[in-house]
N, CA, C and O atoms as CSV, one atom per row, in Angstrom:
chain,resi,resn,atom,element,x,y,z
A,1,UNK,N,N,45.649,-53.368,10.173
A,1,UNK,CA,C,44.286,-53.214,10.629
A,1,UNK,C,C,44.300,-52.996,12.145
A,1,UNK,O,O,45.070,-53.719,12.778
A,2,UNK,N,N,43.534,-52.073,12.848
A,2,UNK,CA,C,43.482,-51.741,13.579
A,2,UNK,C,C,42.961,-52.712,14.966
A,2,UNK,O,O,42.858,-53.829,14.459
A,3,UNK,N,N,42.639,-52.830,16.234
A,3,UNK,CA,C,42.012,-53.537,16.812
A,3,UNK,C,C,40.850,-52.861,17.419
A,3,UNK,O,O,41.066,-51.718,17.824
A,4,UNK,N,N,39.785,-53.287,17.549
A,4,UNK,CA,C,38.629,-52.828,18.148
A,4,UNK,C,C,38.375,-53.391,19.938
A,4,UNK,O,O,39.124,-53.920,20.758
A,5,UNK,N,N,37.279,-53.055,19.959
A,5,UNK,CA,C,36.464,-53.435,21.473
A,5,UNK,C,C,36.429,-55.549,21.249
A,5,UNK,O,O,36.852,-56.371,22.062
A,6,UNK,N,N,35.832,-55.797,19.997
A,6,UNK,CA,C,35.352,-57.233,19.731
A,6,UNK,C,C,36.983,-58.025,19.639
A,6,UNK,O,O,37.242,-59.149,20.071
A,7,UNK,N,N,37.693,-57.323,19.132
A,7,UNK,CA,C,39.143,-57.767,18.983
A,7,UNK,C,C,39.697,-57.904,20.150
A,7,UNK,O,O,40.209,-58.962,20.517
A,8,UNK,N,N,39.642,-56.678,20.961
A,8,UNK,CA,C,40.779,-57.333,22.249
A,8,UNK,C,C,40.090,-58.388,23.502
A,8,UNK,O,O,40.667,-58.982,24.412
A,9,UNK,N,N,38.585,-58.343,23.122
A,9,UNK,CA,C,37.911,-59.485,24.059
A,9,UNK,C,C,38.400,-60.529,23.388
A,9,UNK,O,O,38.545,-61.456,24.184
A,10,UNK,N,N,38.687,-60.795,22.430
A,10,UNK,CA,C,38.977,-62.002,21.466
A,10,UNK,C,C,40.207,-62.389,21.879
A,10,UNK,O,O,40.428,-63.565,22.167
A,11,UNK,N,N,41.146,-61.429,21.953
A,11,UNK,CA,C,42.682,-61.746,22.486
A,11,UNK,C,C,43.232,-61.998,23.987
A,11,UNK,O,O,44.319,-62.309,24.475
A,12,UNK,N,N,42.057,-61.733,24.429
A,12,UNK,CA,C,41.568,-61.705,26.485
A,12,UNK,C,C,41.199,-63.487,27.105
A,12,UNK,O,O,41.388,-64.202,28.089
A,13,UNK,N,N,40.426,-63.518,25.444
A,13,UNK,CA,C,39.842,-65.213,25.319
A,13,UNK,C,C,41.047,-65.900,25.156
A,13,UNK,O,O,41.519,-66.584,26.065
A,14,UNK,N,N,41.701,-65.740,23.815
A,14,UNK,CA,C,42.515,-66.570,23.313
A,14,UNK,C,C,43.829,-66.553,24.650
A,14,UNK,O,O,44.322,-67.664,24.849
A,15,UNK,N,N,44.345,-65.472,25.467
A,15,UNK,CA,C,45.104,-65.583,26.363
A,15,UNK,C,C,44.799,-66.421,27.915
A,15,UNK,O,O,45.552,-66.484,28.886
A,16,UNK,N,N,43.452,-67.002,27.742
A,16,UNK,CA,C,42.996,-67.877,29.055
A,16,UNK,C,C,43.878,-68.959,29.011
A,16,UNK,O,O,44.280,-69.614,29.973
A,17,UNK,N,N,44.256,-69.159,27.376
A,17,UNK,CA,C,45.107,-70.537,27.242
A,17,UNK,C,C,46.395,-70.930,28.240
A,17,UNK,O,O,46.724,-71.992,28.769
A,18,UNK,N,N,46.813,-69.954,28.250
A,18,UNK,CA,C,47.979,-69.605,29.360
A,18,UNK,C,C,47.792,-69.290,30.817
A,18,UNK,O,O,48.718,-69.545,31.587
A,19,UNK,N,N,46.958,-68.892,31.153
A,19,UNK,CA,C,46.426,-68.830,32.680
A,19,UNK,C,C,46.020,-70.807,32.761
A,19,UNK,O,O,46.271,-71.295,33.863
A,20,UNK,N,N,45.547,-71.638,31.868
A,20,UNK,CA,C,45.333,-72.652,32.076
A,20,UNK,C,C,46.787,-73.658,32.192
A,20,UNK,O,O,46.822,-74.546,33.044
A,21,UNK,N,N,47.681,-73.478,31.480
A,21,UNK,CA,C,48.848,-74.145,31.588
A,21,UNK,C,C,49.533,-73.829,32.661
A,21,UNK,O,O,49.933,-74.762,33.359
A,22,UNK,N,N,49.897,-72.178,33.134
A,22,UNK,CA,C,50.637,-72.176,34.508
A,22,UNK,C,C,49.902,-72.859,35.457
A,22,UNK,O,O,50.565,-73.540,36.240
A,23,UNK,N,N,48.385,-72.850,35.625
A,23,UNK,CA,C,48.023,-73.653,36.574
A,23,UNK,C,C,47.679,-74.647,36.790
A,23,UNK,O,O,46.855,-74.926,37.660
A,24,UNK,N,N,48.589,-75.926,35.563
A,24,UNK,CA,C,48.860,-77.298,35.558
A,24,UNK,C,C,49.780,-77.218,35.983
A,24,UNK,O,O,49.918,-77.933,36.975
A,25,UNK,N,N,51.061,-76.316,35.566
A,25,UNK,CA,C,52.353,-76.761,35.890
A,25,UNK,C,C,52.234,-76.503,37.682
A,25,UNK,O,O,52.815,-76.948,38.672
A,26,UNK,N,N,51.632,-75.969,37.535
A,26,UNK,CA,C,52.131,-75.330,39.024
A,26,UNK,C,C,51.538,-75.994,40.235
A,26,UNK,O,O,51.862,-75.819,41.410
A,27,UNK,N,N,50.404,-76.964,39.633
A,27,UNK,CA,C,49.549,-77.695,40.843
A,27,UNK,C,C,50.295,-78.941,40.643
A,27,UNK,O,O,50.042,-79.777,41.511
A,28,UNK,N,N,51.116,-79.301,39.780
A,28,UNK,CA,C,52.499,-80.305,39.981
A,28,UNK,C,C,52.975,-79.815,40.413
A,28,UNK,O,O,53.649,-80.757,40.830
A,29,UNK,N,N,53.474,-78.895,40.914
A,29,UNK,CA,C,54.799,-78.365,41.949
A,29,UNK,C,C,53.759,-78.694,42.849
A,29,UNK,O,O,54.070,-79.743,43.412
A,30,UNK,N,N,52.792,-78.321,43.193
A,30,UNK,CA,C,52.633,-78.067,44.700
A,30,UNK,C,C,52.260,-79.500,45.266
A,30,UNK,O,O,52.174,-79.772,46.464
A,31,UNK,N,N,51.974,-80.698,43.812
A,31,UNK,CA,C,51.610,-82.225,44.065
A,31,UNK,C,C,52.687,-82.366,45.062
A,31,UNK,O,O,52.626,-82.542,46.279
A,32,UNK,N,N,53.696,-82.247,44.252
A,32,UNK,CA,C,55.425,-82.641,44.314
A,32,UNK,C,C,56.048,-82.347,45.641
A,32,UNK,O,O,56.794,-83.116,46.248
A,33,UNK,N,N,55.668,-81.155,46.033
A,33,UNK,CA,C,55.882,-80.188,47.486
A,33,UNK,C,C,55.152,-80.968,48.566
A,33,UNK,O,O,55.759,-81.604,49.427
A,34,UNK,N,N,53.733,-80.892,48.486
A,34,UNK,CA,C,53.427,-81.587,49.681
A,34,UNK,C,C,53.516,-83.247,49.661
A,34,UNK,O,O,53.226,-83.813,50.714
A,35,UNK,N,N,53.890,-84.031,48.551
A,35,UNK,CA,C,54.253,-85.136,48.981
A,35,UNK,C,C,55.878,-85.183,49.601
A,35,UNK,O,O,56.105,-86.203,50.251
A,36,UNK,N,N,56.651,-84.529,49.522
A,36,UNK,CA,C,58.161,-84.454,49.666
A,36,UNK,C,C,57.862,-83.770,51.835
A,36,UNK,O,O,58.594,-83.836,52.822
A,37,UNK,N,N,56.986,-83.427,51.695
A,37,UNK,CA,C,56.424,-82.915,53.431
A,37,UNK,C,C,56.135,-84.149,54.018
A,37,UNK,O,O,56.692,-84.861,54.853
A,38,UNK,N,N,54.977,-84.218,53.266
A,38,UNK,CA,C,54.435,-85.839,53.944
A,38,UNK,C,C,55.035,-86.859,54.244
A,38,UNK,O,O,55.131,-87.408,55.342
A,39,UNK,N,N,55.622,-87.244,52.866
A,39,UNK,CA,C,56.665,-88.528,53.254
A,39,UNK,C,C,58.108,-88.701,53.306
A,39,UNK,O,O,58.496,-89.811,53.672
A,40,UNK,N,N,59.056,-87.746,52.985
A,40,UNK,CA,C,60.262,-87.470,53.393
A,40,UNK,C,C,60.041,-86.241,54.525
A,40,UNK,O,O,59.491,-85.142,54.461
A,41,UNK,N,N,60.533,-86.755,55.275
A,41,UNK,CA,C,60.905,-85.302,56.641
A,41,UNK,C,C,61.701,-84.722,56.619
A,41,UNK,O,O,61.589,-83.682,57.267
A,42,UNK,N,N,62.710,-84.902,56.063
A,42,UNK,CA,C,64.481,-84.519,55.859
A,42,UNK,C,C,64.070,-83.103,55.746
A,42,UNK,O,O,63.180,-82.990,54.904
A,43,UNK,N,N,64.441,-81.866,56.356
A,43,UNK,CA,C,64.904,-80.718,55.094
A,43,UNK,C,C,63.582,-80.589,54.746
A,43,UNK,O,O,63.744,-81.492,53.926
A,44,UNK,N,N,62.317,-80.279,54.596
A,44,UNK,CA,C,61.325,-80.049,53.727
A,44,UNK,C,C,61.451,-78.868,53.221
A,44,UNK,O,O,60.865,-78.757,52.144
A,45,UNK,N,N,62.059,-77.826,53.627
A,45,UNK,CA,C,62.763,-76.401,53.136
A,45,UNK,C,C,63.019,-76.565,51.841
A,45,UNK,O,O,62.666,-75.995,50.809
A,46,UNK,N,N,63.870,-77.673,52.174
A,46,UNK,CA,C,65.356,-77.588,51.086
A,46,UNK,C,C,63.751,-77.708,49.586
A,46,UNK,O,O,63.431,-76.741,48.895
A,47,UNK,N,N,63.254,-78.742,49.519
A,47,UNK,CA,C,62.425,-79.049,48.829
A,47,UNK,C,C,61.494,-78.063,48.265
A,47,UNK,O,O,61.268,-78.069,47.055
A,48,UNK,N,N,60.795,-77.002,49.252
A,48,UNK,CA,C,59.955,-76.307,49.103
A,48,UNK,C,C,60.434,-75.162,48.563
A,48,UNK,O,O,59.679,-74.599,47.770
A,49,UNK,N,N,61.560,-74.634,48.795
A,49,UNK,CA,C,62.052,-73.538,48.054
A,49,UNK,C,C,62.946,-73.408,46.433
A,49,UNK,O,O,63.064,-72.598,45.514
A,50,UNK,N,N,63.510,-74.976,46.876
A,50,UNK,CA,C,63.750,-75.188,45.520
A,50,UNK,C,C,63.023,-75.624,43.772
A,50,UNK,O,O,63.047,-75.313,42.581
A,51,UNK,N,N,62.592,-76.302,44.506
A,51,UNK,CA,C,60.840,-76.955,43.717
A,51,UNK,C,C,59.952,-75.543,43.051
A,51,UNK,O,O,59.653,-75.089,41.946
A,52,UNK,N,N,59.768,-75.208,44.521
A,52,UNK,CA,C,58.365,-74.169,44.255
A,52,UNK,C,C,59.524,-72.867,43.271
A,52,UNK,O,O,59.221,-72.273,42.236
A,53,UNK,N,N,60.608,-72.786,43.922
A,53,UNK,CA,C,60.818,-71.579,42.802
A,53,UNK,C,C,61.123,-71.793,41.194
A,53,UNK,O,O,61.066,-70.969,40.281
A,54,UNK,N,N,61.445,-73.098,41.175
A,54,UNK,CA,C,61.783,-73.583,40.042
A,54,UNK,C,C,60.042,-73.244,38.899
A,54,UNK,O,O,59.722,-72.626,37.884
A,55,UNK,N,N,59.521,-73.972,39.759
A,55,UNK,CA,C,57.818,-74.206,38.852
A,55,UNK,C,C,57.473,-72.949,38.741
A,55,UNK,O,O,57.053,-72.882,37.585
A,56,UNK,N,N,57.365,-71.670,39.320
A,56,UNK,CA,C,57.053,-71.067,39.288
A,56,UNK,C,C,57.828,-69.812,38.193
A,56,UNK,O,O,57.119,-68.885,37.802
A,57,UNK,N,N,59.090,-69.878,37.825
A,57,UNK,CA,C,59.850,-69.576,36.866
A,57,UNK,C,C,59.309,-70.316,35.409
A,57,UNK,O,O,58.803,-69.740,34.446
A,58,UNK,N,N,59.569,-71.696,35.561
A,58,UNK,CA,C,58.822,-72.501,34.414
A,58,UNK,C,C,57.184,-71.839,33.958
A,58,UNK,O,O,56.704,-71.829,32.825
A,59,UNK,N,N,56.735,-71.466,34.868
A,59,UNK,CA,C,55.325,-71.345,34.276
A,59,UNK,C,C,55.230,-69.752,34.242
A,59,UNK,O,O,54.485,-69.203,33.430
A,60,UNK,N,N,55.654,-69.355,34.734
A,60,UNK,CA,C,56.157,-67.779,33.673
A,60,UNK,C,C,56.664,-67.562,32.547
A,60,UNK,O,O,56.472,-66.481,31.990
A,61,UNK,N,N,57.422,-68.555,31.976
A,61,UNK,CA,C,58.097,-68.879,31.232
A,61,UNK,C,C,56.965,-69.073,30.000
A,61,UNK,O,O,56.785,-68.451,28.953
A,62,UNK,N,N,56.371,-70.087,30.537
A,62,UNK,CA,C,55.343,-70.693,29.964
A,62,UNK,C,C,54.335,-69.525,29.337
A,62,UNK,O,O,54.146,-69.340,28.135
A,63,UNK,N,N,53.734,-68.785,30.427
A,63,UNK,CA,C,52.924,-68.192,30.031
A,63,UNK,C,C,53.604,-66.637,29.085
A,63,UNK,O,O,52.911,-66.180,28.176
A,64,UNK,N,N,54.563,-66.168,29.333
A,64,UNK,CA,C,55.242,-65.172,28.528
A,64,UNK,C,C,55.212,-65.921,26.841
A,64,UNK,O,O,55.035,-65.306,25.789
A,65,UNK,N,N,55.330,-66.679,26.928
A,65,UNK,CA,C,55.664,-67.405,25.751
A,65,UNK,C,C,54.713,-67.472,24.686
A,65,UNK,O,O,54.874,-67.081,23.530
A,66,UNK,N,N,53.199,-68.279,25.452
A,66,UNK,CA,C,52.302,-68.833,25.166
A,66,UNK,C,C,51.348,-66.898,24.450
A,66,UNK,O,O,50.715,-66.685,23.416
A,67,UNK,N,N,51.662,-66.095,25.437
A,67,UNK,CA,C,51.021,-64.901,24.826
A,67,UNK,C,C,51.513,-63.740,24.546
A,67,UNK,O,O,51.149,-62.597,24.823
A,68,UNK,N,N,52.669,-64.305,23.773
A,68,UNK,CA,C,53.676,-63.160,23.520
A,68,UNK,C,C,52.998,-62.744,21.996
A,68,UNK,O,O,53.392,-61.637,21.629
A,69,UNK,N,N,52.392,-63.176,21.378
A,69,UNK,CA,C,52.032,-62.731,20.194
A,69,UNK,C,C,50.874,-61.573,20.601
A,69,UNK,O,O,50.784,-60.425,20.167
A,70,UNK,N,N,50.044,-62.245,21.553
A,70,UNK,CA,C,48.726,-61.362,21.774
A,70,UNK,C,C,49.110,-59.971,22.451
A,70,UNK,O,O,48.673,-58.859,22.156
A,71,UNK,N,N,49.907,-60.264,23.296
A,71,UNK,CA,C,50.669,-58.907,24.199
A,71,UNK,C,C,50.751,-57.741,22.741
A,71,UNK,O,O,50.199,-56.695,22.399
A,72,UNK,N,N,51.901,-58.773,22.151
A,72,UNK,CA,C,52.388,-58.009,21.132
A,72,UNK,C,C,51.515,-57.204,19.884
A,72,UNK,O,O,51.909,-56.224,19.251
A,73,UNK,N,N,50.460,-57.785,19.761
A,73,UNK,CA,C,49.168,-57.475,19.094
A,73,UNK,C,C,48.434,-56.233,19.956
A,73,UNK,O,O,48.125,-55.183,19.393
A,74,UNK,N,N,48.171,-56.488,21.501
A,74,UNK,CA,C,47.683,-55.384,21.620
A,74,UNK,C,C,48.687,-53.941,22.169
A,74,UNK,O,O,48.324,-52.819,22.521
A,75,UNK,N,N,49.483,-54.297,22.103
A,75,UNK,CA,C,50.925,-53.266,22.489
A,75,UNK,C,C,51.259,-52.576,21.139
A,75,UNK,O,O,51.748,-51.449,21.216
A,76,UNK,N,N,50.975,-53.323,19.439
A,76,UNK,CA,C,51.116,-52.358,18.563
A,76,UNK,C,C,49.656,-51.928,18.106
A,76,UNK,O,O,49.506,-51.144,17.168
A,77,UNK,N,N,48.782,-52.371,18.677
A,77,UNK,CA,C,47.469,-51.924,18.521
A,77,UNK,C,C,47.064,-52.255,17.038
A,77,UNK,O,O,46.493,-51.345,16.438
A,78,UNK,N,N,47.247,-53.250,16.470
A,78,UNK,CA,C,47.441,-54.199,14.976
A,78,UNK,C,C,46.855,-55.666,15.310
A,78,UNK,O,O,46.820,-56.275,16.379
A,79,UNK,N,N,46.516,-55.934,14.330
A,79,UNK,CA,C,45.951,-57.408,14.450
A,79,UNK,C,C,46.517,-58.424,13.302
A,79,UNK,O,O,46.121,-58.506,12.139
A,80,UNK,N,N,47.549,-59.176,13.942
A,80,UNK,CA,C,48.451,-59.950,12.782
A,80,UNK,C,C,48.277,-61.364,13.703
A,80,UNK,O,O,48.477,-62.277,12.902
A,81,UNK,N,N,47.941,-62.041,15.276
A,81,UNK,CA,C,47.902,-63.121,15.136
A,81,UNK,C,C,46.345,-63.634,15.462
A,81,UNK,O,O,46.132,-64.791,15.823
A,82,UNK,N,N,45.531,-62.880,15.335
A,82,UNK,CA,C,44.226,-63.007,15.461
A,82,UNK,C,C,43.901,-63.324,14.034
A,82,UNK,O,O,44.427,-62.817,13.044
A,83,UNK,N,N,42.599,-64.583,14.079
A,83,UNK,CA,C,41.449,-64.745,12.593
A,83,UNK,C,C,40.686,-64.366,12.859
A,83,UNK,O,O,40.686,-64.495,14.083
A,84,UNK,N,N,39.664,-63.784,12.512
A,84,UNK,CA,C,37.834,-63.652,13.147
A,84,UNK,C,C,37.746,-64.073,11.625
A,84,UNK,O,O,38.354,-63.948,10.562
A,85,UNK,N,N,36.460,-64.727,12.246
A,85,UNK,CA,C,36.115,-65.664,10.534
A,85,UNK,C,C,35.798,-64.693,9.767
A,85,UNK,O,O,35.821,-65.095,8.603
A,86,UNK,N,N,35.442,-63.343,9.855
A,86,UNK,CA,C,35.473,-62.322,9.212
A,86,UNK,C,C,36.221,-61.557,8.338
A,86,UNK,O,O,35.930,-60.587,7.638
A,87,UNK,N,N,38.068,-62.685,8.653
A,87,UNK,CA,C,39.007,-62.023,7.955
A,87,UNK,C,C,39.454,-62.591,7.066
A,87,UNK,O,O,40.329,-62.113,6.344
A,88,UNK,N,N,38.821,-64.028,6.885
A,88,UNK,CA,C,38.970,-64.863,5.555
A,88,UNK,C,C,38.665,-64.513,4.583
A,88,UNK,O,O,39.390,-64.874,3.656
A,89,UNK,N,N,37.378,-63.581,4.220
A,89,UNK,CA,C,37.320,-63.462,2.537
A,89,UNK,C,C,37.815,-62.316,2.481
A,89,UNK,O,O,37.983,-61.769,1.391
């Protein structure tokens, strides 16, 4: 089955899920970052580049993951991980 106009807003929705998780993980990195500024002085480099690149891999990670079905849905232009209550009966 094909996807329409109502379908890929649907898959636009269902992909917010993932814009919401990278930007948990990632406002823990940056918790993590500026407390390692504040209260260790040592090196804050060392911290900030390692940290921040780490989280920021993780939550790519994250989000590739989280909407790899929908990508994949609208890249074959098919609708296999979408329901619309319309497709139950």
């Amino acid at each position: 089955m094909e996807l329409n106009e109502e379908d890929i807003k649907l898959i636009n929705r269902k992909k917010r899920k993932a814009y919401i998780y990278c930007i948990l993980i990632q406002s823990v990195g940056i918790a993590n970052v500026l407390y390692q500024l504040l209260f260790h002085f040592s090196d804050p480099w060392k911290y900030f580049v390692g940290i921040n690149s780490s989280i920021i891999l993780v939550s790519e990670i994250v989000y590739i993951l989280v909407n790899r079905r929908y990508n994949q849905d609208i890249k074959d232009n098919a609708k296999k991980s979408i329901n619309l209550p319309y497709d139950s009966q």
